[in-house]
N, C-alpha and C positions, 0 to 999 in steps of 0.2 A: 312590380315595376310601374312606372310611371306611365297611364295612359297617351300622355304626351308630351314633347321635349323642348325645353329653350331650344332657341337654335346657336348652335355652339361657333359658327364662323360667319361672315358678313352676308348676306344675303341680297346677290345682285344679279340682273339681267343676264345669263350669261349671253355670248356673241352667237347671233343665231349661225350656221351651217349657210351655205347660198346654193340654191336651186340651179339646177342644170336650164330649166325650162321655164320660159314664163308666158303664158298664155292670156290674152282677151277674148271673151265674148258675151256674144249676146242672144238672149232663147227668149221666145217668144211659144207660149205652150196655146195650144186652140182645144182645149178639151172637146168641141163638138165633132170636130174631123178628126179627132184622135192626134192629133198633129206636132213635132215639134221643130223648132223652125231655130235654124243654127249658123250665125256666123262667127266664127274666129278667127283668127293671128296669133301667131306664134315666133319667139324669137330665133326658133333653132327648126328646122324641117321638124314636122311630125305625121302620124299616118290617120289619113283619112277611115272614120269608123264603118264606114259601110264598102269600098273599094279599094282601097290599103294604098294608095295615093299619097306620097309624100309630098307635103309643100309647107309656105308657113300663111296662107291664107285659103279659107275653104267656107262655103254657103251651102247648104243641103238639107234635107227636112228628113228627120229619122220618125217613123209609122210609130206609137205607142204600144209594148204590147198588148195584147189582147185582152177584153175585161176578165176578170175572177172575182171567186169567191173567195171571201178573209179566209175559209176554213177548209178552204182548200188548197192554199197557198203555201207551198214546202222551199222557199228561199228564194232569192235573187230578186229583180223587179218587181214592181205587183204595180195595176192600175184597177181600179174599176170606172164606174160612172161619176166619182168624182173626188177619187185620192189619185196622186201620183207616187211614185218611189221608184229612183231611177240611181242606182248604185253605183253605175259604170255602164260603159258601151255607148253611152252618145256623144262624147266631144273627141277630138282628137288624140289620137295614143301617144304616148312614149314610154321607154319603161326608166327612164330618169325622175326623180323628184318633180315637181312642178310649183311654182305660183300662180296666182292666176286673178283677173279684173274677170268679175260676173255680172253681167247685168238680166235679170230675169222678168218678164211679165208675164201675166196670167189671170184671166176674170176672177182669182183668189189669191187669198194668200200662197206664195211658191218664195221658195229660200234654200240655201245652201248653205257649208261652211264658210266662215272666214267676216268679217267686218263689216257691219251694213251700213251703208250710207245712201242718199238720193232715195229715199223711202218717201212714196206717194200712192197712196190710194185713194183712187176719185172716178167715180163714174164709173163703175162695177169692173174697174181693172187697175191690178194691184203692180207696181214696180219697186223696184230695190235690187241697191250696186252692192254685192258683197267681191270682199277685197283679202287672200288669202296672200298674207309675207311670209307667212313660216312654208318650208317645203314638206309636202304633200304628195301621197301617190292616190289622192283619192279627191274626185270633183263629183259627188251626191246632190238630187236635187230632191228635194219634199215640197209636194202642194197637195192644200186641202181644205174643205171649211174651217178654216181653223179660228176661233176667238183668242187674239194676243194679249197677253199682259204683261207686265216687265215691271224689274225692278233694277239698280242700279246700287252698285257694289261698288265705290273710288269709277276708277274707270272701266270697270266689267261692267256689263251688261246684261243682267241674267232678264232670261226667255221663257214662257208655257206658251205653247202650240195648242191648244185644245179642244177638244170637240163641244159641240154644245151640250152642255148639260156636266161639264166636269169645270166649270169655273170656279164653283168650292175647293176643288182642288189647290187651284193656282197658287195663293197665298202661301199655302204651307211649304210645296214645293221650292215656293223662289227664297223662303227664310232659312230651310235645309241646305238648299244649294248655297245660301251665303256661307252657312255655318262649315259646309266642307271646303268649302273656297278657304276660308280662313285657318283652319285650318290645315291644309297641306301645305298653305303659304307659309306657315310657321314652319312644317315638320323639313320642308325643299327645299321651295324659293318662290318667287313670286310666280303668283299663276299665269301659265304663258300664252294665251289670248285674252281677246277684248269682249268675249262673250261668252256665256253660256247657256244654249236651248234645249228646253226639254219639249221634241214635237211627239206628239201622240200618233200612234199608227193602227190603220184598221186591221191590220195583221197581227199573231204573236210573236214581235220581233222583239227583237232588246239589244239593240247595236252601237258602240260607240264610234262616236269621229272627232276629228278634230272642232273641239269647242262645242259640242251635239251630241246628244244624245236621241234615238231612235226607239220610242217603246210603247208595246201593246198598250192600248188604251183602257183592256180588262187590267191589265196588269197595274198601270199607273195608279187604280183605284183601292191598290189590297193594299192594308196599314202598312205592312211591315217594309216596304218597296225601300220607301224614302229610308229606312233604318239599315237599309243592306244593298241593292240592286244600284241605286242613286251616287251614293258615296265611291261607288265601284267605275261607274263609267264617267266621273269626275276626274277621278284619280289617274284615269284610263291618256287625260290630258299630259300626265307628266311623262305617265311608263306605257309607252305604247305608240299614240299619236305624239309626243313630244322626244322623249328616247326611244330609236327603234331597233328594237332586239334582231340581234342577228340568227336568222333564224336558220342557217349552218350549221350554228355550233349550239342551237337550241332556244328558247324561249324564254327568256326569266321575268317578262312582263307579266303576266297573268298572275303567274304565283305572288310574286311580291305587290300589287294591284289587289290580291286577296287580303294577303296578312295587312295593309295599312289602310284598309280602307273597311273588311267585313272586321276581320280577326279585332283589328282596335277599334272597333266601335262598340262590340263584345266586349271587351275589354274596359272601356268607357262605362260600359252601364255597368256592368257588376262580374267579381272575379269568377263568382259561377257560372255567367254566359263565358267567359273566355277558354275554363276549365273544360265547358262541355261540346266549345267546339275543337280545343284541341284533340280530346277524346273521340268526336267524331271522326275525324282528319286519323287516328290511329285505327277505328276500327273501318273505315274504308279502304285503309289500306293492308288489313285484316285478310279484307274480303277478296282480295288482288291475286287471280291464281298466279302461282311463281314465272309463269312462262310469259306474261304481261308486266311481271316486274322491271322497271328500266330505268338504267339513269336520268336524272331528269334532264341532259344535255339532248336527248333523244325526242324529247317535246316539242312541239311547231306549234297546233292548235288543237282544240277540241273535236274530236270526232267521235264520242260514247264516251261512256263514264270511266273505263279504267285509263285515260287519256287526262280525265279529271283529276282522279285520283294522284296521279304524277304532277302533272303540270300545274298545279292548282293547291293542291292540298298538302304535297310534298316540299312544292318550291315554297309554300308559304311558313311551312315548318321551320326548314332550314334559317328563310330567315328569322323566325323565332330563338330559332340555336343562337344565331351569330350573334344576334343585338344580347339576347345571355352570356353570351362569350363576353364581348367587349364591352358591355353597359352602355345604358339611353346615353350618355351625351356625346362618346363617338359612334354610337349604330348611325345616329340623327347627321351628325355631321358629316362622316360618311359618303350617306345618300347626297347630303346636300353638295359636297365637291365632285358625287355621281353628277347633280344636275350640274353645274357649271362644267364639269370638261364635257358632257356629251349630249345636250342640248340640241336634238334636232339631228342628232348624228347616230350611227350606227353605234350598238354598243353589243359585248360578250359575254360572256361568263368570267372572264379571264378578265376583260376589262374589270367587272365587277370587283372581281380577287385581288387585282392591284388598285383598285381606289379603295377598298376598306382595308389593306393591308397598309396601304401609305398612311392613309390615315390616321386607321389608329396605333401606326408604329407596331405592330404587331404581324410574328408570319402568321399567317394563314392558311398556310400551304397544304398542311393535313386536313385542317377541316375543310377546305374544298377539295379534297380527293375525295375523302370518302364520304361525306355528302354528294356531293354535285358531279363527278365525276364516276362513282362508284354505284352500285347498285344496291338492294335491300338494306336492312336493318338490323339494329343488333335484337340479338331474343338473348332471355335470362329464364333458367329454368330454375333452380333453384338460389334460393338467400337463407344463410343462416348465420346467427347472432348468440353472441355469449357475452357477457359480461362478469369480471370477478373483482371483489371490493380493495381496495388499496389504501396506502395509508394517507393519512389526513383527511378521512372522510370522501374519498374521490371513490371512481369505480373504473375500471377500463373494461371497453366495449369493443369488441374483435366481429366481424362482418365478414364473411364468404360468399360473394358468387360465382353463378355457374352460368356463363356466358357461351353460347353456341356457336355464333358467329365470328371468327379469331381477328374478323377481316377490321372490325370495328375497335377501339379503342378512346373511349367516350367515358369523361366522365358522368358518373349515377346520381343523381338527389337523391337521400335517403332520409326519411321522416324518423326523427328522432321522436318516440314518447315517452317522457321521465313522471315520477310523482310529481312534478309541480310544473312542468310547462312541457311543450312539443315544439323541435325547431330544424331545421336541413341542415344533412352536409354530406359533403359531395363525397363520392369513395371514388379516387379516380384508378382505380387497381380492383384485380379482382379480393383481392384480403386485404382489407385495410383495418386499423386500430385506431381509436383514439379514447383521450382521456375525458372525465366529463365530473361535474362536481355532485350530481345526483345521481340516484338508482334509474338504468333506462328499465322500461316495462315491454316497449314495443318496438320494433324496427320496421317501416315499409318501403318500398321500393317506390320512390317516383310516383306516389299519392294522387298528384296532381298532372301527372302526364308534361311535362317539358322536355321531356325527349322522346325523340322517335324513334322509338323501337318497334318491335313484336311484340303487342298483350298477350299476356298470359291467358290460359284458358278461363279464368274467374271474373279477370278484366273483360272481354270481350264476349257479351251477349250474342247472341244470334241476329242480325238485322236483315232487311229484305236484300242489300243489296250483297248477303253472302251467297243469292242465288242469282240476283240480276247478273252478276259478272261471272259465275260458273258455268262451264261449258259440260257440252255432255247431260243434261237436266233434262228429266225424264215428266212429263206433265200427263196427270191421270185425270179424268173426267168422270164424278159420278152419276153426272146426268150430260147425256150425250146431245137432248136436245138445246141446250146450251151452247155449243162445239162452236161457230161462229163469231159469238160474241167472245170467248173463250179465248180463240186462236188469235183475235184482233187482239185484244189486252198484252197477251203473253210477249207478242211482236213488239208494241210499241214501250215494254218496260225492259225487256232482255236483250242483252247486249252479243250472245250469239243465239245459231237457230236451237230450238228445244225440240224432242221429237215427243211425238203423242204414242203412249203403250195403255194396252189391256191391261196388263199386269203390272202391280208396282212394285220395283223391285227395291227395300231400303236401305241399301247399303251405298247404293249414288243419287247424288244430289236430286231432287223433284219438290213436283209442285202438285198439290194436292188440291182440287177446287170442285167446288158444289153446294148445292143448296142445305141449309142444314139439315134437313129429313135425310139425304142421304149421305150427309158427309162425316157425321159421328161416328159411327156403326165403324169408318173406316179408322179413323183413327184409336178409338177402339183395337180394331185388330192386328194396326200396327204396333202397339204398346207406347204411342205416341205420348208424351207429358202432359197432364192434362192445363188447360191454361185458365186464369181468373182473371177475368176482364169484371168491369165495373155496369154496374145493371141501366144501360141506357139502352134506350130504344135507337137500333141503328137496320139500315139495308144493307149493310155490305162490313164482314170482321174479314183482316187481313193480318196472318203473326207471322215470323219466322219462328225456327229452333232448331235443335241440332238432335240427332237423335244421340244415343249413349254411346255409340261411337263414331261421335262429333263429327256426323254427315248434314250438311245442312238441310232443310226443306225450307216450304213456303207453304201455309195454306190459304186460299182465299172461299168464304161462305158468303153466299147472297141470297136474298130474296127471290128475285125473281131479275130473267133477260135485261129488264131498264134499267136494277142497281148495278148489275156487272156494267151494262153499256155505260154510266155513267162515272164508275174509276179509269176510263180510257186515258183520261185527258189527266186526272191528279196523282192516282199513283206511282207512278214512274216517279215523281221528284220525293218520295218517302222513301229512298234508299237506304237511307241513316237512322231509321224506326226499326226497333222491334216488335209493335204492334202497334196499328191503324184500325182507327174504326169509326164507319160513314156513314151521312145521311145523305141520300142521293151523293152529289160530289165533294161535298163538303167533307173535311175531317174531322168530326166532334172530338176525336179521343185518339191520343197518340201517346207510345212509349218508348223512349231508348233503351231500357231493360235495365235490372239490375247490375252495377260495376262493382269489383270488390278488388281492390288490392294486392299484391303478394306483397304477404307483411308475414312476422313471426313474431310470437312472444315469447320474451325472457321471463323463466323463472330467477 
């Protein structure tokens, strides 16, 4: 398929939604007294943030939180000695939409969403009117030493916030951000504000808003950001801040936020990144014990990984299915009469199911049951294939599966391999036949992963996160003076609690960890697989695997106390590896593990 689509219908403004609330003010921040200093008006009463005071004009000074440290910082505001980040809680409440006139000063850079205008800095204090018309439940304020650079896209205004010493960055940033601007202009509509900032934060944040983005300024620096994290909280403009999911009847922004923004960018560079993240997206959900399985209507937001798993990597499947279902020029167009009717407005599942039903003139009705409404996946145990010769040189090819799940009714891709070419077709039944002009050799099941089912046991290696998401996981320690750093790690990668035993018992899921002088001996005695990694010099090997009746474990080996303390911070996001392996935090060496097929040959 095509990584990207004409767009099939007229591509215009839709009519924005109108805000219950429309708010002015003006803050004046005094970083030495900690201070922030607030007047507003409002067209409709709202509630005073510190005394719940309804009126529509109000003057009061909210205290800054207290300083921290970046790395100690677990969500919500943060200040120190000379960042700000203030999410919510200082201006006047309502729980209706709002627009809002901003007017901000501060001895620095300080800014918010929405339209800048009246920008003057002079005499070591910086102002600017930012002007939000789209309706908003969110009035954010960011200041910092920040160096600006800007470039300018028609009438967008692309933004870098930077710290000193990351101005190398900038350039590349605001050329990427044209490039996703331009393109979701294509795949949508036009992009629906006048700006877009990327401010750096001395925290590990990664947050989108309307026309902003909010991110670690470790993070802003790793290659791969701009290739995946970037394009995502871009996109975050149309499905999210610009449509907003009803989140009643569930979430569908994040997922589909995933598939058009990581999924085809994957897709863009080559079919083997897109292959191998669909293949992820199946063995994560692999790893999903049955009792956490759920439709994905049941989704809101992320809160651990099997929450990912669902709302993320599931919703982003499905839409993989649909645009296969209906083909790029109405998947595209589709969305794009998504954005004209609900622009700024609440949008559902259901909405979702009657704009791509209208559109592409096709029901839909089953595949949103048993997608989006439905729970798990189909599984296939066995496939077998016979072929016998016919006349005029043809052959007929007969195909049997054994499908477990009765609930599902999906058609299969099935990899055809003949003596002179290999090509799909679809078996939408459990026995299907067809006719073929060459001798087939091979039959595989879905090769390439475009359906979401259950892998097979050959398809789906062992990865870390067949333990991060197991419950009940039993974690044994060969060296006890480790146990500290030990218990820290296990906590911040494990998504329930794990209990610490004497004895390992291998018949339920565990984690096996120690220095290598005593951690062989054990694996040894479990009859554990022996594994072959590649001869580099590393502090810290981490594999999955399954033992021979396919229980999962984990092992982790280290050097010494600083290598374990030093995967705190990186392991956890190697869920989707079946083996890691570190120099202090870094990953030099990573493997998703061998994939194989359920396929059969025809004599």
């Amino acid at each position: 398929m095509k990584a990207l689509a004409t767009a099939a219908i007229t591509l215009l403004f839709p009519t924005w939604a109108i805000a219950d609330v429309h708010m002015d003010l003006n803050v004046k921040l005094d970083l030495n007294k900690r201070i922030l200093h607030v007047s507003a008006t409002s067209d409709k009463p709202t509630t005073h943030p510190l005394n719940a005071e309804k009126a529509t004009n109000f003057a009061y000074q909210i205290a800054l939180p207290a300083p921290q440290a970046s790395q100690s910082w677990q969500g919500g505001g943060f200040t120190d000695d000379k960042n700000l980040y203030l999410p919510s809680g200082w201006h006047p409440q309502t729980d209706e939409p709002v627009t809002f006139t901003l007017t901000l000063q501060a001895p620095q850079p300080i800014l918010s969403t929405g339209t800048i205008s009246d920008e003057v800095q002079h005499d070591g204090q910086y102002q600017a009117t930012f002007t939000m018309d789209r309706p908003t439940d969110a009035i954010p304020i960011f200041s910092g030493p920040y160096h600006i650079k800007e470039k300018q896209l028609g009438k967008v205004r692309l933004r870098t916030y930077f710290y000193a010493g990351m101005d190398p960055l900038s350039d590349d940033y605001l050329d990427r951000t044209a490039d996703y601007i331009t393109r979701f202009t294509d795949q949508i509509g036009p992009y629906p504000f006048d700006n877009f900032h990327i401010v750096a934060a001395p925290v590990s944040a990664g947050y989108g808003f309307a026309g902003l983005t909010y991110m670690g300024a470790r993070v802003l620096a790793l290659p791969f950001i701009k290739d995946s994290s970037l394009g995502h909280e871009i996109l975050h403009n149309y499905w999210g801040n610009g449509v907003f999911p009803d989140y009643k009847t569930g979430n569908w922004a994040e997922g589909l936020t995933t598939y058009m923004a990581d999924y085809m960018s994957a897709e863009a560079a080559s079919e083997d990144k897109a292959r191998n993240m669909r293949l992820s997206w199946l063995r994560d959900h692999a790893a999903l014990p049955a009792e956490m399985d759920k439709p994905v209507t049941t989704f809101v937001s992320k809160h651990g990984q099997s929450s990912q798993v669902i709302g993320y990597n599931k919703v982003a499947f499905i839409f993989h299915m649909l645009r296969r279902e209906i083909g790029d020029d109405l998947f595209f167009a589709s969305l794009q009469q998504f954005w004209q009717n609900y622009a700024f407005k609440t949008a559902s599942w259901r909405d979702l199911e009657a704009t791509f039903g209208q559109t592409s003139g096709q029901d839909l009705a089953d595949f949103f049951q048993q997608w989006v409404y439905g729970k798990g996946a189909p599984a296939f145990t066995d496939l077998r294939a016979e072929s016998s010769p016919q006349a005029n040189a043809r052959w007929l090819l007969t195909t049997q599966l054994t499908q477990t799940n009765s609930a599902f009714r999906v058609p299969v891709p099935l990899e055809i391999t003949t003596e002179g070419e290999t090509f799909t077709l679809t078996a939408s039944e459990n026995r299907t036949t067809t006719q073929l002009h060459v001798r087939p050799t091979r039959v595989s099941l879905d090769p390439d992963f475009h359906l979401f089912r259950q892998l097979g046991t050959n398809e789906a290696p062992a990865t870390l996160r067949d333990i991060m998401l197991a419950k009940d996981v039993a974690l044994y320690l060969t060296d006890t003076d480790i146990r500290d750093e030990a218990i820290t790690l296990v906590q911040r990668m494990m998504e329930h609690d794990v209990r610490e035993v004497a004895n390992l018992d291998p018949s339920a899921p565990f984690i096996l960890m120690g220095s290598s002088a005593t951690l062989y001996p054990h694996l040894r005695s479990l009859n554990l697989a022996p594994v072959r990694m590649p001869r580099i010099a590393t502090t810290a090997q981490v594999w999955a695997g399954k033992t021979r009746d396919q229980v999962p474990y984990l092992v982790i080996t280290y050097q010494d106390a600083e290598s374990l303390r030093a995967l705190q911070r990186p392991l956890p996001h190697y869920g989707r590896q079946n083996m890691v392996l570190f120099q202090g935090a870094k990953a030099i060496f990573k493997s998703i593990g061998q994939s194989r097929p359920l396929s059969v040959s025809i004599n």
